[in-house]
N, C-alpha and C positions, 0 to 999 in steps of 0.2 A: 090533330094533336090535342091530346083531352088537356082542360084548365085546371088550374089549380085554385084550390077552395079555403086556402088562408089567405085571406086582404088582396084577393082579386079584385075587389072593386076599387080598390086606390091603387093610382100607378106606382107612386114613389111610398114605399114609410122606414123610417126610420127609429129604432129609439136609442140615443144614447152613444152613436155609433163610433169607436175607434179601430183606429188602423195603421198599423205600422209596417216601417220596411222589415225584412230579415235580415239585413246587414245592420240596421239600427237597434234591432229586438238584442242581436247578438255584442252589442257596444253599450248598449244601457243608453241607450237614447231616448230619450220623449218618444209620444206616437206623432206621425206623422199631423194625424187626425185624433181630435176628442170630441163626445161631447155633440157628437149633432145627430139633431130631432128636426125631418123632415116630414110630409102629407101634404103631395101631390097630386090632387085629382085628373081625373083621366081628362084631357085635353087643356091640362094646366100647365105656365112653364116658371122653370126657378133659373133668375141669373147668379153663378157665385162669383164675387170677383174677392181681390186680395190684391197682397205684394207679389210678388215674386218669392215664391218656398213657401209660399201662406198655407198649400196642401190642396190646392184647386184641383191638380191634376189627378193628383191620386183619388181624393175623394172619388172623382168621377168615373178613373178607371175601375173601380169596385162596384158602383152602381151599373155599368156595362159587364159587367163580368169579364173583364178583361183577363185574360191568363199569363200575358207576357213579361209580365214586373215581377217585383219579389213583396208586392204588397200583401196584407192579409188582414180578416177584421179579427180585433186582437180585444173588442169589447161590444156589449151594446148587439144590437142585432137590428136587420133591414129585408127589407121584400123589394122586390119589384116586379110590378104586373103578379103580384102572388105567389113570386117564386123567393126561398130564403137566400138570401148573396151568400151567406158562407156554407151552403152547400155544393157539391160539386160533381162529376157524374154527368148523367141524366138532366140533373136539376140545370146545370150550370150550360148545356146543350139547350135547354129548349131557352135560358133567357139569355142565350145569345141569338135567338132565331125571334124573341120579341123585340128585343137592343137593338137599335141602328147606333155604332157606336165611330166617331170621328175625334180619333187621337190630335193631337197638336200637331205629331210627327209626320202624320198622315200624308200632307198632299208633298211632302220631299222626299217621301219613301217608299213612292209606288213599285209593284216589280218591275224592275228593266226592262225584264225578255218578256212580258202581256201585254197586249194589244190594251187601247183604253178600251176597246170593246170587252176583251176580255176580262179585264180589274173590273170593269163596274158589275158583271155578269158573275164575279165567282163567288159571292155568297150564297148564290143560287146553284150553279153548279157545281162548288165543293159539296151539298147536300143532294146534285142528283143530276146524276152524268146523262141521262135522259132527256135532260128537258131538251123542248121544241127549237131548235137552232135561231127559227124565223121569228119566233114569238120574241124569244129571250133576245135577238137584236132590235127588234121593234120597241122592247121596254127599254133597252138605253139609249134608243134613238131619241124617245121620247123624253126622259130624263137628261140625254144633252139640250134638246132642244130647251127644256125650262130652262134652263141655267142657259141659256144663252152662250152653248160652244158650237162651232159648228160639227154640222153631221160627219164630218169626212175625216175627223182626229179617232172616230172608232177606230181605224186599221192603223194608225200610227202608236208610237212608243213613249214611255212618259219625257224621253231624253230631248224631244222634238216638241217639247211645250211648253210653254211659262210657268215660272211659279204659281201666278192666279190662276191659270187653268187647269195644272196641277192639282190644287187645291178643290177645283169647281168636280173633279174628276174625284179626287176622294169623298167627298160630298153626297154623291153621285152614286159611289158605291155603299155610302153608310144607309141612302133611301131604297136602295132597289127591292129592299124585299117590304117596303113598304111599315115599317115598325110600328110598334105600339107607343114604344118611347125612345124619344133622340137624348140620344147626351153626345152633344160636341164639346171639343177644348179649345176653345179660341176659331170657332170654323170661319169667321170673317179677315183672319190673316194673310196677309199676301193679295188680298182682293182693293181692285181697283177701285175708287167709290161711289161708280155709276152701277158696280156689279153687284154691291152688299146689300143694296134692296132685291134686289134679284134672289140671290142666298134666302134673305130673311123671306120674301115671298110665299117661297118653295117650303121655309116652314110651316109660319101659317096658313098655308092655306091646308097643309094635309092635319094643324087644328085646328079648324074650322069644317073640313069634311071628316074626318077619319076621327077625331077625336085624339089624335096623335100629344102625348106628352113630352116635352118640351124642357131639358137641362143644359142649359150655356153659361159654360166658363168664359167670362170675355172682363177687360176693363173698360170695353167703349159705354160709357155713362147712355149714351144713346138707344141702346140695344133695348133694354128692359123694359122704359115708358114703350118702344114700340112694341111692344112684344104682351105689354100690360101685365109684366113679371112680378111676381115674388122678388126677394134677393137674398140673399145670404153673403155673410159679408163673413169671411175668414182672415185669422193672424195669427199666423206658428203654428198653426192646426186649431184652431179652436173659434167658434162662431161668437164675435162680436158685436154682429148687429145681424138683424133678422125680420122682415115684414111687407110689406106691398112698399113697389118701388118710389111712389110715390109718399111713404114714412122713413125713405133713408135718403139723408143728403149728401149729393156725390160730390167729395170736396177733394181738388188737385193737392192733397197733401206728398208730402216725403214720401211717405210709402206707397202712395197711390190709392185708396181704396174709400169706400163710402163711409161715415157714420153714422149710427143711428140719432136721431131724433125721440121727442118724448115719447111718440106717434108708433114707433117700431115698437116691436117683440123684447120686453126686458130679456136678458140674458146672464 
């Protein structure tokens, strides 16, 4: 798959970037998203956290090229791994084939009627009905194994699992094809909390081998120092505080979310 030769060398860039729903574009609503200027280098990771409706989700659904919303970038322009997000096509094909992408909805929405063998195995096989049957169960054997599920839920249904294994199981599928950059939404939900070092693990370590880039929406204060994040801190769509996690102070406020300090990113 040939690369592409605009800001291939940074995973994430952003400038400026808004985005609105179509149901809101059509009511004269605010954009969901304004206003945000990220640069992500390759095996770099960014936590966003917010309230609740802060724009976490969306934000990130865009940066994955997700196609299932009715979001759209409505200002500003973005890359990732080099490819432009508001193009579509082609374009929006191969950076879904660099995006490992793990929605919020993800581990309660498995398909019913696929094996967990087969949900972790179909970003691979949607793209090539070919592959190797023994290889391609040997990779999710493998990736159950990290994540600590056992081997013998590949032939079982997601209806016969827990919610955190569920979860461990969409996880599972956002790594298989091995990405350039992860954007999960909240992917330590539902997980027990002997299990979320396990999760976070399986991240770092494919940054630290693969150079793998790294975007988590989470509000757990804990996530970032370990992760030695960036953050981004969004309210009503619009970046409030912005810098190394250790320049924003996570304070249990009302709304929930971090402030910046002198030390952070004016914005």
């Amino acid at each position: 798959m040939p690369r592409s030769t605009a800001h291939d060398d940074v995973a994430v860039l952003t400038h400026d970037l808004g985005i609105a729903h179509a149901r809101s574009s059509r009511s004269g609503d605010a954009r969901a998203v304004d206003g945000v200027d990220l640069r992500i280098e390759p095996g770099g990771a960014l936590g966003v956290t917010g309230a609740a409706a802060a724009g976490k989700s969306t934000l990130l659904s865009i940066l994955a090229g997700d196609d299932s919303g009715d979001a759209a970038i409505v200002g500003g322009e973005g890359w990732v791994h080099g490819l432009a997000l508001h193009k579509r096509g082609r374009t929006r094909r191969r950076l879904r084939f660099h995006v490992g992408y793990h929605a919020q909805k993800d581990g309660a929405e498995l398909p019913p009627r696929l094996t967990v063998g087969d949900i972790i195995a179909e970003p691979v096989t949607s793209r090539d009905r070919r592959v190797n049957a023994h290889a391609m169960a040997l990779r999710s054997a493998a990736l159950l194994d990290e994540l600590r599920l056992p081997l013998g839920i590949a032939n079982k249904y997601p209806y016969e699992l827990s919610a955190g294994m569920r979860q461990r199981v969409a996880f599972a599928r956002a790594l298989v094809l091995e990405p350039k950059v992860f954007v999960a939404d909240d992917p330590f939900a539902n997980l027990a909390t002997e299990i979320r070092p396990v999760v976070l693990e399986a991240i770092e370590r494919r940054r630290r081998e693969n150079s793998m880039t790294a975007v988590i929406a989470t509000n757990d204060a804990d996530i970032a120092p370990a992760m030695r994040a960036d953050v981004l801190v969004l309210q009503h769509g619009h970046p409030v505080a912005q810098g190394h996690h250790d320049a924003i102070h996570w304070s249990p406020s009302a709304v929930g979310f971090g402030v910046a300090d002198a030390a952070s990113t004016p914005l």
